[in-house]
Backbone as a ProteinNet text record, in pm:
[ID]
protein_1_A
[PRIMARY]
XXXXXXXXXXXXXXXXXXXXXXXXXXXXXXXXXXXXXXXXXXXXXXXXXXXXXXXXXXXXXXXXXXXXXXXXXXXXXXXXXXXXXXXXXXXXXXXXXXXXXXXXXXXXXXXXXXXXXXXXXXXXXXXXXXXXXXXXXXXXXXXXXXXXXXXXXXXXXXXXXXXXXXXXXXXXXXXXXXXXXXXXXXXXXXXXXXXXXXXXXXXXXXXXXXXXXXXXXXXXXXXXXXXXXXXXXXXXXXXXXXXXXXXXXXXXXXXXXXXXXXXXX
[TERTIARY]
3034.3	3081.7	3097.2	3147.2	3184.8	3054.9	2981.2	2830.5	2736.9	2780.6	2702.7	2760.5	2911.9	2947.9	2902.3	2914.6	2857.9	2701.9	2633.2	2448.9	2501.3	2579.1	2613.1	2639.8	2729.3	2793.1	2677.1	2593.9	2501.4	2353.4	2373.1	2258.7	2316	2456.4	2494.8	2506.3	2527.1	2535.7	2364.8	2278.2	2164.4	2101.4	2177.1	2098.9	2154.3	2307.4	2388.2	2312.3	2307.3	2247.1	2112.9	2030.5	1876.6	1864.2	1980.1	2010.5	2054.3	2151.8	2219.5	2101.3	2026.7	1930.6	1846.7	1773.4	1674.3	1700.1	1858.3	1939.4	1951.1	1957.2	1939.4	1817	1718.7	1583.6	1502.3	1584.9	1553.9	1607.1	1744	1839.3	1766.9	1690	1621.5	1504	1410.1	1311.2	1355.2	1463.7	1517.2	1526.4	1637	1619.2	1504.6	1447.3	1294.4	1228.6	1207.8	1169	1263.5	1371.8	1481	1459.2	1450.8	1400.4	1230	1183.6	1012.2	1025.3	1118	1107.9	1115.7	1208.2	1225.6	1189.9	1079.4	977.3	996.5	1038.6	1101.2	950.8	842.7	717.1	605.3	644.3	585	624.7	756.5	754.9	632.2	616.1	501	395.5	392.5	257	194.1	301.1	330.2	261.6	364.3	319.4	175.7	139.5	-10.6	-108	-77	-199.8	-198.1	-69.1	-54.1	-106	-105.1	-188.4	-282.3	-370.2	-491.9	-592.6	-535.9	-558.6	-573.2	-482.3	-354.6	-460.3	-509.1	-491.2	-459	-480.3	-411.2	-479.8	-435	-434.9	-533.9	-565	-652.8	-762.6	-835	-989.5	-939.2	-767.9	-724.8	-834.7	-860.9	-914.6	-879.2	-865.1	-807.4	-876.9	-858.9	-938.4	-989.1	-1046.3	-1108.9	-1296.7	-1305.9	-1437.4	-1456.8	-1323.5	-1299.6	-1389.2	-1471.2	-1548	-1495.1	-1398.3	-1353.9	-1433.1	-1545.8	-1662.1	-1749.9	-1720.7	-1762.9	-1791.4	-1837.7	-1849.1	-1773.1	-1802.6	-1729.8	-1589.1	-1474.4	-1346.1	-1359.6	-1396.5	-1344.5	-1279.4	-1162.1	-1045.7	-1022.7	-1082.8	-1045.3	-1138.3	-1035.1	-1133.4	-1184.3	-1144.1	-1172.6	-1089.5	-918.2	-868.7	-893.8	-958.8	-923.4	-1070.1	-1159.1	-1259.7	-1269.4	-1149	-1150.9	-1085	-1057.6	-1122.7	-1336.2	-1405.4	-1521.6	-1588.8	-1703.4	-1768.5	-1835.1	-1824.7	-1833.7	-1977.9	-2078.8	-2209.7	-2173.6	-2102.6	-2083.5	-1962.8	-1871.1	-1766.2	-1843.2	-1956	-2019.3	-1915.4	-1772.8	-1719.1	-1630.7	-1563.4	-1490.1	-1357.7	-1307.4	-1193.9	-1165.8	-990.7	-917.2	-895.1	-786.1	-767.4	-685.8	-611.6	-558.1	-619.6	-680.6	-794	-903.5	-915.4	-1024	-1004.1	-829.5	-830.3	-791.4	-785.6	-765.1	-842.1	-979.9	-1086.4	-1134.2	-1097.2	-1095.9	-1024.8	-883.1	-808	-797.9	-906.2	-961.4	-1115	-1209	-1348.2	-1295.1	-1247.6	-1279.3	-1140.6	-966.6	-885.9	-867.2	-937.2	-928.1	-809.5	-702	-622.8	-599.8	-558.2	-593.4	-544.1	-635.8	-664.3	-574.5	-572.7	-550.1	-391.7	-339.9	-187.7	-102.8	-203.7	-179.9	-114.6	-207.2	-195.7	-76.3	-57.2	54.5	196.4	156.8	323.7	412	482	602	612.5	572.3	590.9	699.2	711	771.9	857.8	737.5	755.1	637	665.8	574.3	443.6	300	188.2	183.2	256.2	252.3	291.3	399.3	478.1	378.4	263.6	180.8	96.2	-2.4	-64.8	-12.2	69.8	175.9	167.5	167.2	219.1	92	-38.5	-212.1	-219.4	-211.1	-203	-168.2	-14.3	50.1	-60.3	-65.8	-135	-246	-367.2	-486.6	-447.8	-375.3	-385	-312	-215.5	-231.4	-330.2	-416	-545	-628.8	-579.2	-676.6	-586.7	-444.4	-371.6	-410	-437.3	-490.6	-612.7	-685.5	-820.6	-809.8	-929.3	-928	-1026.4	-949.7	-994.8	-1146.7	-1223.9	-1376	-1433.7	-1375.3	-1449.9	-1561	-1615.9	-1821	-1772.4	-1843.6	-1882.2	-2083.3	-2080.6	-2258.2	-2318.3	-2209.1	-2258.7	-2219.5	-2271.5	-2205.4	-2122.9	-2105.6	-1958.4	-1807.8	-1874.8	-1761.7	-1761.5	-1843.8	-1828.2	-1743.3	-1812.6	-1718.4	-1533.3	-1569.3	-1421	-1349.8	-1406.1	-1324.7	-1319.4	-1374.8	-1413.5	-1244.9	-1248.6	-1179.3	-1055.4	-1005.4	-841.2	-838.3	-927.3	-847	-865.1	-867.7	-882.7	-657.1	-698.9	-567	-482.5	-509.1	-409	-361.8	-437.5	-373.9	-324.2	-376.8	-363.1	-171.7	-147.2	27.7	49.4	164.1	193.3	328.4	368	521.3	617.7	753.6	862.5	899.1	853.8	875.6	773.5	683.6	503.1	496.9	513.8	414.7	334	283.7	175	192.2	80.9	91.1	101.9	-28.9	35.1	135.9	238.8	399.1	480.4	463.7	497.8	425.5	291.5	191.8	101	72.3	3.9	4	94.5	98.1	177.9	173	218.7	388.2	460.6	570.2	657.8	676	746.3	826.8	973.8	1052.2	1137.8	1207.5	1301.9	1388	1490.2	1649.6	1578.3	1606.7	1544.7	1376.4	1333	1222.3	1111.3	1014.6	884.4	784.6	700.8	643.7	535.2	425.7	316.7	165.3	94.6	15	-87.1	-146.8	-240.3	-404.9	-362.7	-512	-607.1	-550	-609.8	-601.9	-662.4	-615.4	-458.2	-351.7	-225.4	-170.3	-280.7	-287.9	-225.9	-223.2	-239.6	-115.7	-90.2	18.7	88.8	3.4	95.7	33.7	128.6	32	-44.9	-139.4	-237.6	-177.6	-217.2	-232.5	-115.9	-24.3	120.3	189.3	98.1	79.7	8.6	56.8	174.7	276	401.9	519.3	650.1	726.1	876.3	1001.5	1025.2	1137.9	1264.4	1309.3	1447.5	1548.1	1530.1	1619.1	1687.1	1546	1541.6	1513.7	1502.1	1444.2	1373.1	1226.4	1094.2	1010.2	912.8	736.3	675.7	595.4	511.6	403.4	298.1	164.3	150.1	28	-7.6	-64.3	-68.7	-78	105.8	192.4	299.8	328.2	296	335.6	323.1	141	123.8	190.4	198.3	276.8	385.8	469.3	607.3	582	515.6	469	492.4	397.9	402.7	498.1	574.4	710.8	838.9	801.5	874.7	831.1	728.1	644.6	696.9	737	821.5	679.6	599.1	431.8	467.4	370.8	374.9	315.5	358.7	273.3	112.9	19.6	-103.2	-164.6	-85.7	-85	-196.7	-139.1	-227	-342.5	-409.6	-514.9	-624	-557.3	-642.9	-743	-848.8	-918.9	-839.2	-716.6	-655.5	-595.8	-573.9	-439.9	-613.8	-725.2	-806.5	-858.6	-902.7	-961.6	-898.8	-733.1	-658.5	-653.3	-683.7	-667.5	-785.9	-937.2	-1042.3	-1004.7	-916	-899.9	-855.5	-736	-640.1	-687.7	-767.6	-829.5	-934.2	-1073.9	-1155.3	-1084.3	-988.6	-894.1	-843.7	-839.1	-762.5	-866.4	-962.1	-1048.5	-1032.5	-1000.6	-1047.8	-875.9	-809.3	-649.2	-614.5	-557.2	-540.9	-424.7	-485.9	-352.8	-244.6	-118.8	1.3	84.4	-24.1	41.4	27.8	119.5	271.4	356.2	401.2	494	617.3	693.6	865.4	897.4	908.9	986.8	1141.8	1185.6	1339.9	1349.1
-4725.5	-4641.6	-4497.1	-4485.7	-4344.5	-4258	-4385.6	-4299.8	-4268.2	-4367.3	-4324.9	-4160.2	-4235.4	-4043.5	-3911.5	-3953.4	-3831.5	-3794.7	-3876.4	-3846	-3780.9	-3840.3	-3730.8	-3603.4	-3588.1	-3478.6	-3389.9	-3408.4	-3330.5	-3287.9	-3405.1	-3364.9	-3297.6	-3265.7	-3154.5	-3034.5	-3006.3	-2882.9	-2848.7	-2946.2	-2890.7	-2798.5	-2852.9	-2816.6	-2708.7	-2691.5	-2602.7	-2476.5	-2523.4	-2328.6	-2339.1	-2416.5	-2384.5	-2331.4	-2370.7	-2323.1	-2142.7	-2160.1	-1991.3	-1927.1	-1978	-1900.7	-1802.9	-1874.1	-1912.9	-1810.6	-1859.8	-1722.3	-1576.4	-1547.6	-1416.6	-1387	-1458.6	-1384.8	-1317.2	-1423.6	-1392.8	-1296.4	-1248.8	-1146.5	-987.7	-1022.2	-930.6	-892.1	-992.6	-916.7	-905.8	-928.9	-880.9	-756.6	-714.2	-544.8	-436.1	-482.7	-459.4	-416.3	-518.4	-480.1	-392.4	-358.2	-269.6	-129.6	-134.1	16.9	23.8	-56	-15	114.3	115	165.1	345.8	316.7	472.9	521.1	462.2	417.5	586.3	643.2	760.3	830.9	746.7	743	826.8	798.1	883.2	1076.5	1095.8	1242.7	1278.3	1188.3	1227	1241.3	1120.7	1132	1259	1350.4	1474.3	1581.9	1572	1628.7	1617.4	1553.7	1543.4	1547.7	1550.1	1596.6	1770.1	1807.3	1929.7	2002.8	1954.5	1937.6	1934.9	1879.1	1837.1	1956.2	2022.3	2144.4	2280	2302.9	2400.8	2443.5	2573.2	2654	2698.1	2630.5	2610	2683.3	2676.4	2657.9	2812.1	2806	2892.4	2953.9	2905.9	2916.4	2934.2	2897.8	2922.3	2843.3	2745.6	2618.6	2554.4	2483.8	2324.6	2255.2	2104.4	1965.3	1911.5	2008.6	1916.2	1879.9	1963.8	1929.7	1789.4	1770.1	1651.5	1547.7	1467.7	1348.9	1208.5	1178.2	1022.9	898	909.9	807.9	763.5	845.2	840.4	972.3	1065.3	1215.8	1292.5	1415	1505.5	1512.4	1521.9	1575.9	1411.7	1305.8	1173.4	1120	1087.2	1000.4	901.5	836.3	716.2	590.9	502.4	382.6	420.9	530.9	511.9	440.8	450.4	390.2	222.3	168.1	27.6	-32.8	100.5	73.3	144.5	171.9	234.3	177.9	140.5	229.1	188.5	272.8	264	370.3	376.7	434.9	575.4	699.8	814.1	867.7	910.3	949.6	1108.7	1143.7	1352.6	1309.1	1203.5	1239.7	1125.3	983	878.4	812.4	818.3	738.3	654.8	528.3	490.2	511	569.9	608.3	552.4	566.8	521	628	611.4	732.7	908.4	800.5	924.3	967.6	920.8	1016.6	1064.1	1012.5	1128.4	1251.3	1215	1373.1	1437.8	1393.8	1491.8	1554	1513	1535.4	1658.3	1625.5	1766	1872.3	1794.8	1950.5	2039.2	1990	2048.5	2148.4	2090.3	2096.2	2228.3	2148.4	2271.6	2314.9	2359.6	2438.8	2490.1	2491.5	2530.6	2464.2	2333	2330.7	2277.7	2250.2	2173.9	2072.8	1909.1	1822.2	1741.2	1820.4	1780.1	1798.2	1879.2	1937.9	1834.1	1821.2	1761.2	1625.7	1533.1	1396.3	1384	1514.3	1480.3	1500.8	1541.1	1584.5	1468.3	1441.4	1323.1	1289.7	1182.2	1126.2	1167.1	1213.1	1302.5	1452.8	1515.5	1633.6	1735.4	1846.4	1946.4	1891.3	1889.4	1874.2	1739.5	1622.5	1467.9	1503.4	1538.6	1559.4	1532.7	1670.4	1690.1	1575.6	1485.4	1429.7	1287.8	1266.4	1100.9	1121.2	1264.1	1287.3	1280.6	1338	1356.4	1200.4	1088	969.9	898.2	919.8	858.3	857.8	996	1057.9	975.2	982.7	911.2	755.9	674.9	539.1	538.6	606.6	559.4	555.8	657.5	648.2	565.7	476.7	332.3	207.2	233.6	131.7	30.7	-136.1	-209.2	-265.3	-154.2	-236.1	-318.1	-362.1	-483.6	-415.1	-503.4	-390.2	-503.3	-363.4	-405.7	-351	-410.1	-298.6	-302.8	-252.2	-284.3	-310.9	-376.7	-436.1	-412	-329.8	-332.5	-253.3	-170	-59.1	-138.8	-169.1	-233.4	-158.3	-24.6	26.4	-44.7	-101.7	-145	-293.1	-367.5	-478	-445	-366.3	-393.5	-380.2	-298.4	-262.9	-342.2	-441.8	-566.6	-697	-702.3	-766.8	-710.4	-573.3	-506.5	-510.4	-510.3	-535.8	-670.5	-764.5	-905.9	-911	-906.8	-923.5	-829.9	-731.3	-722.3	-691.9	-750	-876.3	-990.6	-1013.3	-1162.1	-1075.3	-990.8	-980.6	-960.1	-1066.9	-1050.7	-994.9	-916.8	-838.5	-747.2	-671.9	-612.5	-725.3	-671.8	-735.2	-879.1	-895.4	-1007.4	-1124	-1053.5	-1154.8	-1175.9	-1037.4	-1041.4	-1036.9	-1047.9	-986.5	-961.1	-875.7	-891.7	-1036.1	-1127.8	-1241.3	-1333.4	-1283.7	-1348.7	-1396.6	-1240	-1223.1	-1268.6	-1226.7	-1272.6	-1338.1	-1456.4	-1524.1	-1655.7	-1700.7	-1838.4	-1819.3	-1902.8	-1937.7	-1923.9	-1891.5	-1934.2	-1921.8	-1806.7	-1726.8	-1664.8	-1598.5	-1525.1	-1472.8	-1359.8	-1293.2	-1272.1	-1281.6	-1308.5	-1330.8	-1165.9	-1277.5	-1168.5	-1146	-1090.4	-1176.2	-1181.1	-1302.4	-1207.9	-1295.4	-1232.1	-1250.9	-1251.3	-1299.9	-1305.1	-1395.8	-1429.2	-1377.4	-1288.2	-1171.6	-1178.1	-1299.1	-1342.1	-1383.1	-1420.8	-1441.1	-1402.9	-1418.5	-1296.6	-1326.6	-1194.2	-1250.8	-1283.7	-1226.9	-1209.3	-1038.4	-1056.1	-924.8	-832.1	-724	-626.4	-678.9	-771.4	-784.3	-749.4	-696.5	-636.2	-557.5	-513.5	-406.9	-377.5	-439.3	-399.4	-345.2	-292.3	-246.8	-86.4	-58.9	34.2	151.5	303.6	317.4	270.7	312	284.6	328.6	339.6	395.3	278.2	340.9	250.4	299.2	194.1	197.8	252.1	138.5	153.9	284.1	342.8	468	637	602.2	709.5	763.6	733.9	792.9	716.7	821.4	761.1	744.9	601.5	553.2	557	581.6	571.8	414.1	355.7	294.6	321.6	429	463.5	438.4	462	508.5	322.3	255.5	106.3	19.7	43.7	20.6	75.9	220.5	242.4	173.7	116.7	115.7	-44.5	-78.1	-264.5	-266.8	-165.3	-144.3	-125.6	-32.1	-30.3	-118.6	-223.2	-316.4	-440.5	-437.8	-505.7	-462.5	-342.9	-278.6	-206.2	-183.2	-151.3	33.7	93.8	245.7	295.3	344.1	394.5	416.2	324.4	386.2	538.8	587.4	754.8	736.3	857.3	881.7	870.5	835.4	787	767.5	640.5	592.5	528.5	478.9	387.3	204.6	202.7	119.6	49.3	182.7	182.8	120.8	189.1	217.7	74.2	36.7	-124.9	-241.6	-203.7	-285.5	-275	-194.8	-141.4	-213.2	-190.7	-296.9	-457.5	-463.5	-632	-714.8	-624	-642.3	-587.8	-506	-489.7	-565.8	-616.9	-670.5	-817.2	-873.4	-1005.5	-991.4	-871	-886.8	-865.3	-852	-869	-971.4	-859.6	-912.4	-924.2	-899.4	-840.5	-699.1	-703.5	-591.8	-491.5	-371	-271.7	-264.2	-239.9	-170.3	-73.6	5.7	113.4	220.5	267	332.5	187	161.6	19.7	47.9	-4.9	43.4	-174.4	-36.9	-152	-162.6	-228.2	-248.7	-136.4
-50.1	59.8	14.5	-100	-171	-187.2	-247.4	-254.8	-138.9	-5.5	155.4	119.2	121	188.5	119.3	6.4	-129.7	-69.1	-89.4	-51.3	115.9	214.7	344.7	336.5	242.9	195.1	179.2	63.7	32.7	147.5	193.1	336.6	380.4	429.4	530.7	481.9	307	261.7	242.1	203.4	189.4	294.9	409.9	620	587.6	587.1	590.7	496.8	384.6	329.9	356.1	435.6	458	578.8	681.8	818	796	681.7	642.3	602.2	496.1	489.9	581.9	658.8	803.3	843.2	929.1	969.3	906	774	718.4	744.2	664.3	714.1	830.8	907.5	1098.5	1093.2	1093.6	1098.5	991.9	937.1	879.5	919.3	971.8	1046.2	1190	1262	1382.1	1344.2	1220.3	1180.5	1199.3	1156.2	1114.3	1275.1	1323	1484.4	1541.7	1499	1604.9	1535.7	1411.8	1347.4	1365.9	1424.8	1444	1572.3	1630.3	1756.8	1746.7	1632.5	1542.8	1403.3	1397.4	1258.1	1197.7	1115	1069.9	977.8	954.2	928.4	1065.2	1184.1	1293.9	1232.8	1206.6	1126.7	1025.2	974.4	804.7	866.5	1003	1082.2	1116.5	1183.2	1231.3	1135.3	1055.4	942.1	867.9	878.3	780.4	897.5	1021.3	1152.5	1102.5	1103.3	1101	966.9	878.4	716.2	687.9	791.9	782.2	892.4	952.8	1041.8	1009.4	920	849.1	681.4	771.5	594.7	505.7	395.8	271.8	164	44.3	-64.7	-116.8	-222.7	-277.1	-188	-137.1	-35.6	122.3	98.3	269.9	369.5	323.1	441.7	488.7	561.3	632	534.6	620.4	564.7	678.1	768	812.8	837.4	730.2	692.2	508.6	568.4	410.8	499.1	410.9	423.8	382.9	435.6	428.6	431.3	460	429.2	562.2	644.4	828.8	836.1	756.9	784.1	819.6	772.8	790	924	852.9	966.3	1085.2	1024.2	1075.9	1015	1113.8	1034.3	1071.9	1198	1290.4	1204.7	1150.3	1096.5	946.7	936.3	772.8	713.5	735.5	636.4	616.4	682.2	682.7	579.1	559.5	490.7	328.3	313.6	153.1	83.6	-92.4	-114.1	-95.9	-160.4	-110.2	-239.2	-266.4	-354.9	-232.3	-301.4	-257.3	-348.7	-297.8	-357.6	-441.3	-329.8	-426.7	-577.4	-549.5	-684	-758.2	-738.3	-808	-859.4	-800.4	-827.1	-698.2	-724.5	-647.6	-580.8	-472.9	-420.1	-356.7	-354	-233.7	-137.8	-46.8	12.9	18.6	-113.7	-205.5	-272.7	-371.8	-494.8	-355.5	-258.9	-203.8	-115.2	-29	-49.9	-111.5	-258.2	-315.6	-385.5	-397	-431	-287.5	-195.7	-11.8	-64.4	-113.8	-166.8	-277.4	-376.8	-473.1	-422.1	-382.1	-335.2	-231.6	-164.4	5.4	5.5	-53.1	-92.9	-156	-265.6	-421	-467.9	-462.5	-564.8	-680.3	-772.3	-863.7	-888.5	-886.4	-877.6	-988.1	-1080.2	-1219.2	-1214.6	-1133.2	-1168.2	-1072.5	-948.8	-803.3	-885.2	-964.1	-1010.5	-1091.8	-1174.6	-1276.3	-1185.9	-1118.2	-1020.4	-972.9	-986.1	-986.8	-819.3	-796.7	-632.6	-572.4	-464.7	-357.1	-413.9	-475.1	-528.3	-537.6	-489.1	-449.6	-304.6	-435.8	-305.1	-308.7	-392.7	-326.1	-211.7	-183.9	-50.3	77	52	125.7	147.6	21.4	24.7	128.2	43.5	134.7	277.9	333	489.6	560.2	487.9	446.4	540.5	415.2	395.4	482.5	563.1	679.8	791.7	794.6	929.5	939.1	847.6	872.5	881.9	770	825.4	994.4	1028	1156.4	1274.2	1224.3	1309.8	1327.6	1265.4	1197.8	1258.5	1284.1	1314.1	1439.5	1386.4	1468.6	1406.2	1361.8	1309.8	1228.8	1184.7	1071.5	944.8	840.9	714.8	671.6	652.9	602.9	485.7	379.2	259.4	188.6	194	152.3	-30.2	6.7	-181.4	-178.4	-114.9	-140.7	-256.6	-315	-431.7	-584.6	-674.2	-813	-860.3	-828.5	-845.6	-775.5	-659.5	-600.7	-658.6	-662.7	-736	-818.1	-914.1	-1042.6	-1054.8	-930.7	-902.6	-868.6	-794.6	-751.7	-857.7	-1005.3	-1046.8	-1166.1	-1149	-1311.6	-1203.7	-1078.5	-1019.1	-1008.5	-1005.9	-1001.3	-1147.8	-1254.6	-1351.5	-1408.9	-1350.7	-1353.9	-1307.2	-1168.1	-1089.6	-1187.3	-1220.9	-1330.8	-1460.7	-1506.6	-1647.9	-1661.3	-1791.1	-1828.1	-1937.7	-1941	-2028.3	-2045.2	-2075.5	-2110.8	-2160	-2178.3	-2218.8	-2146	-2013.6	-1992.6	-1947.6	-1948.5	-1966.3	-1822.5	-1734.2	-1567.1	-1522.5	-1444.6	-1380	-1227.8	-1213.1	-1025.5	-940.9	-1022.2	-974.1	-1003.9	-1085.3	-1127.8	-1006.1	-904.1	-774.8	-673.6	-692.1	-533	-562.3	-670.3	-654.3	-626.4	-564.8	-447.3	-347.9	-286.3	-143.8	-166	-5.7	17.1	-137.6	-157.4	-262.1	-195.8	-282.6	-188.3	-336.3	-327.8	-415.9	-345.2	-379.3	-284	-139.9	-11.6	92.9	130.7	-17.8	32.2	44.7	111.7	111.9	38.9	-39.3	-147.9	-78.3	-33.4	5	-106	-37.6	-186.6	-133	-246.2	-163.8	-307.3	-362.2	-417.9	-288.7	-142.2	-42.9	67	188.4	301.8	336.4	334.4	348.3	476.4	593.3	735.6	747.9	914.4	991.9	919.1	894.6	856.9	759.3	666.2	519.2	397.3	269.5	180.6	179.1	125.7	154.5	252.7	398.5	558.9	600.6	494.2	556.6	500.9	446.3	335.9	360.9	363	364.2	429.9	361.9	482.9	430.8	533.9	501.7	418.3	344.4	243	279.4	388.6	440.3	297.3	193.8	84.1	10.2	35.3	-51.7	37.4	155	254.2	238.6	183.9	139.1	200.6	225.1	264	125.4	115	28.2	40.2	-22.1	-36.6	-94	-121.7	-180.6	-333.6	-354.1	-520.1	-553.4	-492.1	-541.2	-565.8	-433.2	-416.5	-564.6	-607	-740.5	-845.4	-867.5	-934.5	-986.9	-879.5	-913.9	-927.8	-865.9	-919.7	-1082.5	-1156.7	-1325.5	-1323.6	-1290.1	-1328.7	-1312.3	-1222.6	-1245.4	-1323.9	-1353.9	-1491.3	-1632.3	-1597.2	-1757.2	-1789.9	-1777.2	-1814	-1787.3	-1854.2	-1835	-1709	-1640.5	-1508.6	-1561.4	-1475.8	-1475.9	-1448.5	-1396.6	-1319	-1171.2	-1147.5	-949.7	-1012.3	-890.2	-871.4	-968.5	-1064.2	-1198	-1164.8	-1217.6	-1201.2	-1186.8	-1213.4	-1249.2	-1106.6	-1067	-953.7	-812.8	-813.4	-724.8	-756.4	-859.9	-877.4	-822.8	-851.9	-783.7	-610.5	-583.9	-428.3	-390.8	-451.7	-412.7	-369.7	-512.7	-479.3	-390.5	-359.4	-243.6	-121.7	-116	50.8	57.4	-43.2	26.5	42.9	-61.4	5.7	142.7	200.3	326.8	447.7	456.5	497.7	618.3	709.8	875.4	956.3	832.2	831.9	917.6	1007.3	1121.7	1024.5	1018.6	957.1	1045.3	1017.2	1047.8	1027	925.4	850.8	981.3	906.7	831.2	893.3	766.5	868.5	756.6	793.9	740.9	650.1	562.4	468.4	411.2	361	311.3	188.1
[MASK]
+++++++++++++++++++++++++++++++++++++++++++++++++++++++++++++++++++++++++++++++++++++++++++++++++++++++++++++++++++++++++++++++++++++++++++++++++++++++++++++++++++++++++++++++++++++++++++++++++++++++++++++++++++++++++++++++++++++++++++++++++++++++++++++++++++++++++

């Protein structure tokens, strides 16, 4: 009898914190939908239309003769197709290393100073807001990233490679976190993004606003700070490192509807 009730006991506490659980998480993406309405990311939007118009820099040009991979001064639908191999730089970009490759080329600024500059300081500022602006022009589509150039192969071949690869002080990797199913860190859901993660997750959410911290993110910055919570040395803006990985994870998401600028915790 002692032991009916004991094994009862424990069925009702097991319901009990899987029910509490349930409830937080709901209660968190209820949040989530109630701050979509004042997505604080529509400002950066603002900002980087106005950026992208606006003469700047050394040569006093705009950007809008920058070539995002649809020709000249198109921004609709590029983001959901980069990164992508570019014929004038022969190398592979995302959407950060390429305008900044616009704001070197057609502003005169320098490219080199731009990269070393510490995320949300000076012309990152600019770039992130750059960044906002165009993925929302894209918001809705589904991401298609050509693997037809062996540059891009390879690119997708050298980010899943380290996607897996483990290493630092406590032996991580990207997939420590996202490589299986139905994962969670306290009540965050990790999603497993070795495969498509579906519509507005991972990749497809990126940029976006970090409730936590009150900053707009890029997706260089996203990786970034992935290493850095690996304990690993920052790869730096727009490495080959940071861009290989960006291959892996967009052509996995493939047929995945963006949501960027989408607001995160």
């Amino acid at each position: 009898m002692n032991k009916a009730v004991s094994m009862f006991a424990l069925g009702s506490l097991v319901t009990t914190v899987a029910l509490a659980q349930k409830s937080a998480v709901q209660s968190i993406e209820e949040y989530r939908a109630m701050l979509q309405d004042g997505n604080p990311a529509e400002l950066f939007e603002a900002k980087g239309e106005d950026l992208w118009k606006q003469k700047r820099g050394p040569k006093n040009t705009s950007l809008e003769k920058c070539d995002l991979g649809k020709g000249p001064g198109v921004v609709k639908g590029v983001f959901v197709e980069l990164p992508r191999h570019f014929a004038d730089t022969r190398k592979v970009q995302d959407l950060e290393s390429r305008l900044l490759t616009c704001m070197e080329t057609l502003q005169g600024f320098n490219a080199a100073e731009i990269a070393k500059t510490p995320f949300g300081k000076g012309e990152q500022i600019n770039l992130t807001a750059l960044a906002t602006w165009i993925s929302a022009e894209s918001k809705g589509m589904k991401f298609s990233l050509s693997q037809s150039h062996t540059q891009e192969k390879v690119f997708f071949e050298v980010g899943k490679r380290l996607f897996f690869q483990r290493g630092g002080p406590h032996d991580f990797s990207c997939a420590s976190c996202h490589g299986q199913d139905n994962t969670r860190i306290r009540l965050q859901d990790l999603p497993n993004l070795t495969k498509n993660p579906g519509d507005g997750i991972g990749f497809a959410a990126w940029p976006a606003y970090r409730v936590s911290n009150g900053q707009m993110w890029g997706m260089q910055q996203r990786l970034n700070d992935c290493y850095r919570q690996q304990r690993f040395p920052y790869p730096g803006f727009a490495s080959d490192a940071t861009v290989a990985l960006g291959v892996y994870l967009g052509v996995n998401s493939a047929g995945s509807a963006s949501v960027a600028p989408a607001l995160k915790r």
